[in-house]
C-alpha positions in Angstrom: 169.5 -75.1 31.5 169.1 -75.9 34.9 168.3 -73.3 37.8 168.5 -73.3 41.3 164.3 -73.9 41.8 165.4 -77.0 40.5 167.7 -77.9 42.5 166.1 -76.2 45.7 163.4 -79.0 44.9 165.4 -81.7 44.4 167.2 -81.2 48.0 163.7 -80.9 49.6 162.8 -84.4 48.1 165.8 -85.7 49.7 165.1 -83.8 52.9 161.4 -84.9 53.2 163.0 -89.0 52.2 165.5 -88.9 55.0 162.8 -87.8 57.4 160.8 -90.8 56.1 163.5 -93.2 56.4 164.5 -91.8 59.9 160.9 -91.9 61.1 160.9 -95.2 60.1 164.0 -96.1 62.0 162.7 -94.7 65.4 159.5 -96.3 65.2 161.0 -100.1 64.3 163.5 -99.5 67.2 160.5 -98.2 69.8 158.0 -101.4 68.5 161.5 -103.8 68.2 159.2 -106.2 70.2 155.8 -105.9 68.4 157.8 -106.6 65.4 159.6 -109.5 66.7 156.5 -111.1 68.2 154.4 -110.4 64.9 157.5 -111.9 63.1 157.3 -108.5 61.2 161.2 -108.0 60.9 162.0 -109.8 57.6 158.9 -107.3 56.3 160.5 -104.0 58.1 164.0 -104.8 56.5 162.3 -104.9 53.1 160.7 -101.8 53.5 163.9 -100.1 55.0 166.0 -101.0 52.0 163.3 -99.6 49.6 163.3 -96.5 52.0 167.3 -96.8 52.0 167.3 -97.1 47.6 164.7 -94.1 47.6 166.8 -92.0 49.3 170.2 -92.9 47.5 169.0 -92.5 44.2 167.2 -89.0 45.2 170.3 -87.9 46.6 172.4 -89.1 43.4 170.1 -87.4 41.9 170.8 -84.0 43.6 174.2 -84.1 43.7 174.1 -84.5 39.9 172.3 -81.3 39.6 174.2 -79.7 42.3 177.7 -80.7 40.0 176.2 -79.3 37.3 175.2 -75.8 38.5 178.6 -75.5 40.0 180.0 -76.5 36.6 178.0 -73.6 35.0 178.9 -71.4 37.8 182.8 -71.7 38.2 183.9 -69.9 35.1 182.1 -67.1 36.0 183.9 -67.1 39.7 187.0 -67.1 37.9 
């Protein structure tokens, strides 16, 4: 049976991905033309939709979990 370390760890994965992928973001947007002149951007999309993939399956992932606790939990609300 799941518990809630589990899930607690699975949200921190997702936490520490979106701070990855939104790291990622602000440093493309602040070396836009470093990237443009190195021809870099087909390379930086790439890499964001990996980042973007990562971070959708990890959060799946989560919620899944998250549904199931809930599921376990609920009768006992009632």
């Amino acid at each position: 049976m799941l518990q809630l370390p589990e899930l607690r760890k699975k949200s921190m994965a997702v936490f520490v991905v979106e701070g990855e992928k939104g790291s990622f973001l602000v440093e493309t947007i602040h070396g836009v033309r470093t990237v443009k002149a190195l021809a870099l951007d087909a390379r930086r999309c790439q890499e964001w939709d990996v980042k973007v993939a990562r971070a959708a399956h990890l959060r799946f992932d989560e919620g899944r979990t998250a549904n199931m606790v809930q599921t376990v939990v609920t009768p006992f609300e009632r």
